[in-house]
C-alpha positions in Angstrom: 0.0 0.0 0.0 1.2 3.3 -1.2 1.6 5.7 1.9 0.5 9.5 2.2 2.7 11.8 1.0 5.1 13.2 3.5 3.9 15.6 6.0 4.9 19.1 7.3 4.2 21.0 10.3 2.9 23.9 8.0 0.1 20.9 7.0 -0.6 18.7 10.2 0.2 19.2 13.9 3.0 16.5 13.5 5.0 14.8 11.0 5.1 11.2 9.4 7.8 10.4 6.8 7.3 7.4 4.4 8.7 6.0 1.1 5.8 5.7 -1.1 6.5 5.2 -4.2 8.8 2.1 -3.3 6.2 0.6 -0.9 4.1 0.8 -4.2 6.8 -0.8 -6.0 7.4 -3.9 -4.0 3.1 -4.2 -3.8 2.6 -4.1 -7.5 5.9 -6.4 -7.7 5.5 -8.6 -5.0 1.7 -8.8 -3.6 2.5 -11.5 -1.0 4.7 -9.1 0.7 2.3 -6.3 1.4 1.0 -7.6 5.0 5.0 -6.2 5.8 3.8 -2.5 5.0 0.1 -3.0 6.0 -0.5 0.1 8.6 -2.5 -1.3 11.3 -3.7 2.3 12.8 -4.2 2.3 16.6 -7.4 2.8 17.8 -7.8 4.5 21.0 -10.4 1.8 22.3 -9.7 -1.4 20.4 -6.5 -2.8 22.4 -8.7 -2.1 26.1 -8.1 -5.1 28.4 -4.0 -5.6 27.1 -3.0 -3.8 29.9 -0.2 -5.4 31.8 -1.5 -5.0 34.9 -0.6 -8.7 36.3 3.2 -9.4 35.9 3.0 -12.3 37.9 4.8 -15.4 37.0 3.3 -19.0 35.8 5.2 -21.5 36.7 4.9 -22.8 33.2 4.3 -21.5 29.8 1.0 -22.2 28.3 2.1 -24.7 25.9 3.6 -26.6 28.2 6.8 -26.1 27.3 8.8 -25.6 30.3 9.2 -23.6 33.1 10.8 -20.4 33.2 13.2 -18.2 35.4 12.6 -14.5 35.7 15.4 -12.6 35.0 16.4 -9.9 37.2 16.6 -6.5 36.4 19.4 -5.2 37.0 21.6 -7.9 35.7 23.4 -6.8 33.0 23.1 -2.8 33.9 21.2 -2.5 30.8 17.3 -1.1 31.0 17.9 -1.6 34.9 14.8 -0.6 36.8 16.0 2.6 37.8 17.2 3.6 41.4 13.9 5.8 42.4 10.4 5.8 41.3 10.0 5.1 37.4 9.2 8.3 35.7 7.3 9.5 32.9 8.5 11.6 30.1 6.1 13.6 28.5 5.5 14.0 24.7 3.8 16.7 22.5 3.9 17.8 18.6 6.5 19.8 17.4 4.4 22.7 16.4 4.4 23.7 20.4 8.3 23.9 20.5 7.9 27.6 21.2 5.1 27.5 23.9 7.1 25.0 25.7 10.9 26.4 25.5 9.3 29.8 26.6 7.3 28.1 29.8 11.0 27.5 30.9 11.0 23.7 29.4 14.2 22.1 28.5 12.8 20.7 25.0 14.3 18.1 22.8 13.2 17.5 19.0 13.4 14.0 18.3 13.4 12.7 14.5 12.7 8.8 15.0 13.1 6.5 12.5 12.0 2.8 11.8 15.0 1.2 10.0 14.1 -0.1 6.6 13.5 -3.2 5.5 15.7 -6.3 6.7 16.2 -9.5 5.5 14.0 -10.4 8.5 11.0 -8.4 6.9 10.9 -10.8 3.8 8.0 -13.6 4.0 9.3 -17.3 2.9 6.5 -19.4 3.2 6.8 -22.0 5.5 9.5 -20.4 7.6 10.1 -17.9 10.6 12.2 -14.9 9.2 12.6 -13.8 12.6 14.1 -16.9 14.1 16.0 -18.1 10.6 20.2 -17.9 11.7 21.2 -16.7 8.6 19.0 -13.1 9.7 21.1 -13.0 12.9 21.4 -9.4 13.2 19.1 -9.1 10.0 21.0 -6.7 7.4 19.0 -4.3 5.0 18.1 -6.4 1.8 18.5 -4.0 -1.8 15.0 -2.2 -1.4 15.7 -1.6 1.9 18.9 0.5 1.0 16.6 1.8 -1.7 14.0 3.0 1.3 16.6 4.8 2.7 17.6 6.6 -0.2 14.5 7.8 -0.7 13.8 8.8 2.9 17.1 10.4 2.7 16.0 12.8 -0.3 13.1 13.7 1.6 14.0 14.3 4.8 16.9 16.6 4.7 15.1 19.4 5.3 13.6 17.8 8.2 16.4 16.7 9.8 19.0 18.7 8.7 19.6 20.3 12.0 20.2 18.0 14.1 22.8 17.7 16.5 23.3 13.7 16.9 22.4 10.8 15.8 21.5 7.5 18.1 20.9 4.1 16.3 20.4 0.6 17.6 23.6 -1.3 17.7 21.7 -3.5 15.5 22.6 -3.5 12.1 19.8 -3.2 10.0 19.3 0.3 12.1 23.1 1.5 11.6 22.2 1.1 7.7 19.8 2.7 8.5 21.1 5.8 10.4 23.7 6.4 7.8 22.0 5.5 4.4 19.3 8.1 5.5 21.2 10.5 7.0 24.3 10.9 4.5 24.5 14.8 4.6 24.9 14.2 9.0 27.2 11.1 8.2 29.4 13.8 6.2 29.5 16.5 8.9 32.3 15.1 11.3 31.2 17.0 14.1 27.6 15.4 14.2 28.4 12.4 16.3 26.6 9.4 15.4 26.4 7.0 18.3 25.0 3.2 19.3 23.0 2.8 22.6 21.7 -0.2 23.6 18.7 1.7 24.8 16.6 1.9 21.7 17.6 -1.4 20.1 14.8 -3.9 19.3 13.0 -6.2 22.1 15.4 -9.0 22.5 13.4 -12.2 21.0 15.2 -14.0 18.4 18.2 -14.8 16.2 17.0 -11.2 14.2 17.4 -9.1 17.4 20.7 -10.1 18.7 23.9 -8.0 17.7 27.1 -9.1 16.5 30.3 -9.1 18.2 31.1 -5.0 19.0 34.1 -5.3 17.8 33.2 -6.6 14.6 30.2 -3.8 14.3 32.9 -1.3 15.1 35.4 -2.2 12.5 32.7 -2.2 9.8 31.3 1.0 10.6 34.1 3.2 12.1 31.6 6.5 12.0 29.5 5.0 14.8 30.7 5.6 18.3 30.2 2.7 20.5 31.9 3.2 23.5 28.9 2.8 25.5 29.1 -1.0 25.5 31.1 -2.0 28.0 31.5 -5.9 26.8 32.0 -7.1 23.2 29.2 -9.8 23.2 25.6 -9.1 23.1 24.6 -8.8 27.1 20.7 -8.7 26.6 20.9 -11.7 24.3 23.1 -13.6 27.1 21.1 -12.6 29.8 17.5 -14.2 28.6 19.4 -17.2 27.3 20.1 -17.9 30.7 16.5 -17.7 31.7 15.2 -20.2 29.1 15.5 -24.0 28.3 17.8 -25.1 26.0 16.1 -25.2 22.2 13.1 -23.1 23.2 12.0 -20.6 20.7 9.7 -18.2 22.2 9.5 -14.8 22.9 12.4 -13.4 25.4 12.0 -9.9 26.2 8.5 -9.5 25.0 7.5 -11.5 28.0 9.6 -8.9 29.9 7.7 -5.7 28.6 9.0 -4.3 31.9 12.4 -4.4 30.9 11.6 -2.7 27.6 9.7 0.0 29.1 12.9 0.7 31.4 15.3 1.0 28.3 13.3 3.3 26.7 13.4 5.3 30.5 16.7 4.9 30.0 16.9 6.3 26.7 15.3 9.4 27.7 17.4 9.7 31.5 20.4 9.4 29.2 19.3 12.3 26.6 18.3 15.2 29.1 22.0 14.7 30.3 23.3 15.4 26.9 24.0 18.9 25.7 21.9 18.2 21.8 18.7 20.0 21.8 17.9 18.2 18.0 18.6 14.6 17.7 17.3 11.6 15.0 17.4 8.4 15.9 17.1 4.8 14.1 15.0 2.1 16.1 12.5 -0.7 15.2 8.9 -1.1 15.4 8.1 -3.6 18.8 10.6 -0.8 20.9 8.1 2.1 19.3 5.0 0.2 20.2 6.5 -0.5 23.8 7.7 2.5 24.1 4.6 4.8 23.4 2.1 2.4 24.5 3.7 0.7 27.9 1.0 1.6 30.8 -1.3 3.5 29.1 -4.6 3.1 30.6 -7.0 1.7 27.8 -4.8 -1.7 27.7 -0.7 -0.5 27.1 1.0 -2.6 24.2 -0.7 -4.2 21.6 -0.6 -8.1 21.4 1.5 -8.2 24.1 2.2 -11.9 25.4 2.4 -13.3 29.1 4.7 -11.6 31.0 6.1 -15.1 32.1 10.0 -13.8 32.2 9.2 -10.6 34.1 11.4 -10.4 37.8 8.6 -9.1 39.2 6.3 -12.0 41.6 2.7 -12.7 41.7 2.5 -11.1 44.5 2.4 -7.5 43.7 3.0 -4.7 45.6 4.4 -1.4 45.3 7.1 -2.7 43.2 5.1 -4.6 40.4 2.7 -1.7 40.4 4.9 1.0 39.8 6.3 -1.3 37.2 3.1 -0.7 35.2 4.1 3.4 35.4 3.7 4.5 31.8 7.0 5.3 29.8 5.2 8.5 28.3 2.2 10.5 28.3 0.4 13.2 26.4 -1.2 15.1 28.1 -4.6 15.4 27.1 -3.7 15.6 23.1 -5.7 12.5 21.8 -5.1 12.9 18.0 -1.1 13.2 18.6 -1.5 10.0 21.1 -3.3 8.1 18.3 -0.9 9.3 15.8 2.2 8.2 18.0 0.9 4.7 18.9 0.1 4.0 15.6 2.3 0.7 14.1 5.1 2.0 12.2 6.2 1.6 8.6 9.4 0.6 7.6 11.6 3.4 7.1 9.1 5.4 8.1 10.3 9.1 10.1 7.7 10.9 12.9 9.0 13.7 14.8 8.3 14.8 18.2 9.4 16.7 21.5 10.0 15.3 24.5 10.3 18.4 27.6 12.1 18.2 30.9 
């Protein structure tokens, strides 16, 4: 399906960036493909009673399969649950950038990006994309680069200002990051930098990265000194807390975990002197992290929170655990707009004030 054409704050209250004519492209080329691009717009009311307001623990999954261990949360210093009481960040279109900086806000612009189409995103009949080795840490396939070019002649404008850039470690989002954002790739001073915060939720072969080392020596531009350890911790960490062979979800059964990194991500940028930034992420961290908490029933489809380190019985800690990751005040159309499933290579921009 052919999206809109691209958006600007002179024509809506907020902006949605999408490659149109190649999503047409691959349709008319390949029809089988198209449930990959389907948008699936949120609906304020139609995901009420997905709320994860129970993160106790069964002590096995539904199928039988075996029982689990919860993983703790603070165990590899990644997405930790953080010292205090979890916060909320607060969200609202970009047209209000001046109503907000002059009410004494400190206000970020944030350009987010899905990355474009991996090898991941491909259907093969008959098999699992997602769990497939040969898409461990899923690459871009040609269109995919394609996307980006295109999103890259579109965008400039858009995101021309910006101060930094933040990708995934993955690597479909570094292709990402620098295939649309040549003209920031070229200015040296614009650092472009892997956090661990806004990668992908941790489920299979797809969504864990490659050696650092490895990732650092193919792309040199990227800064990733914030991993501390060369192998993929996340990854290593829900391994641990499943059986041998299973297949499952990991950290989608963790949501809490998720919800925490994207905390994280924002903890981490109000500490940073860039008041413009873009960033490349992936579509089941967006939907976690603009849906987590919210009261008509949080994130879409979400499974059993069976590997959550929370217990069945509750308390003050599980229930602050359900504390939303963002809000929006009472701006319904930009909520609906923001929790809407994203397209590949598809670029929204927002503020987030401190």
């Amino acid at each position: 399906r052919a999206s809109a054409s691209p958006l600007t704050t002179n024509q809506q209250p907020f902006q949605r960036m999408t490659c149109a004519f190649s999503v047409a492209t691959l349709c008319a080329a390949a029809p089988g493909a198209t449930a990959v691009y389907t948008r699936r717009p949120f609906t304020a009311r139609s995901q009420r009673g997905r709320a994860i307001t129970s993160i106790g623990i069964p002590a096995t999954i539904a199928d039988g399969r075996s029982a689990m261990t919860p993983v703790s949360q603070d165990d590899t210093g990644v997405g930790a649950a953080p010292a205090g009481a979890r916060r909320t960040f607060s969200l609202y279109r970009p047209s209000r950038r001046d109503e907000l900086v002059a009410a004494g806000l400190d206000v970020r612009i944030i350009h987010m990006v899905r990355h474009a189409q991996g090898t991941h995103n491909v259907e093969v009949p008959g098999t699992c994309q997602y769990r497939h080795p040969k898409n461990h840490d899923a690459r871009l396939t040609a269109f995919g680069e394609q996307q980006c070019e295109a999103l890259a002649a579109k965008s400039a404008d858009v995101v021309g200002n910006s101060q930094m850039v933040v990708t995934s470690p993955l690597t479909r989002c570094v292709q990402t990051a620098l295939g649309s954002f040549p003209t920031l790739a070229a200015e040296l001073e614009v650092p472009f930098v892997a956090h661990e915060s806004v990668r992908e939720t941790v489920n299979f072969m797809c969504d864990s990265h490659r050696s650092v080392a490895i990732l650092a020596a193919e792309y040199p531009r990227v800064d990733w000194s914030h991993f501390p350890a060369d192998h993929d911790r996340i990854w290593a960490k829900y391994e641990a807390a499943v059986p041998e062979g299973y297949d499952g979800h990991r950290e989608s059964g963790d949501l809490v975990s998720v919800a925490d990194r994207g905390r994280a991500f924002f903890e981490w940028l109000s500490g940073r002197k860039e008041t413009e930034v873009a960033v490349s992420s992936h579509s089941a961290f967006q939907r976690c992290l603009f849906s987590f908490g919210q009261d008509d029933g949080g994130v879409p489809v979400a499974p059993p929170q069976f590997l959550s380190g929370f217990g069945a019985a509750g308390g003050d800690e599980a229930e602050d655990a359900n504390t939303r990751v963002v809000d929006y005040g009472e701006d319904e159309v930009f909520e609906v707009f923001m929790r809407g499933e994203w397209d590949n290579c598809e670029l929204r921009t927002f503020l987030v004030a401190y």
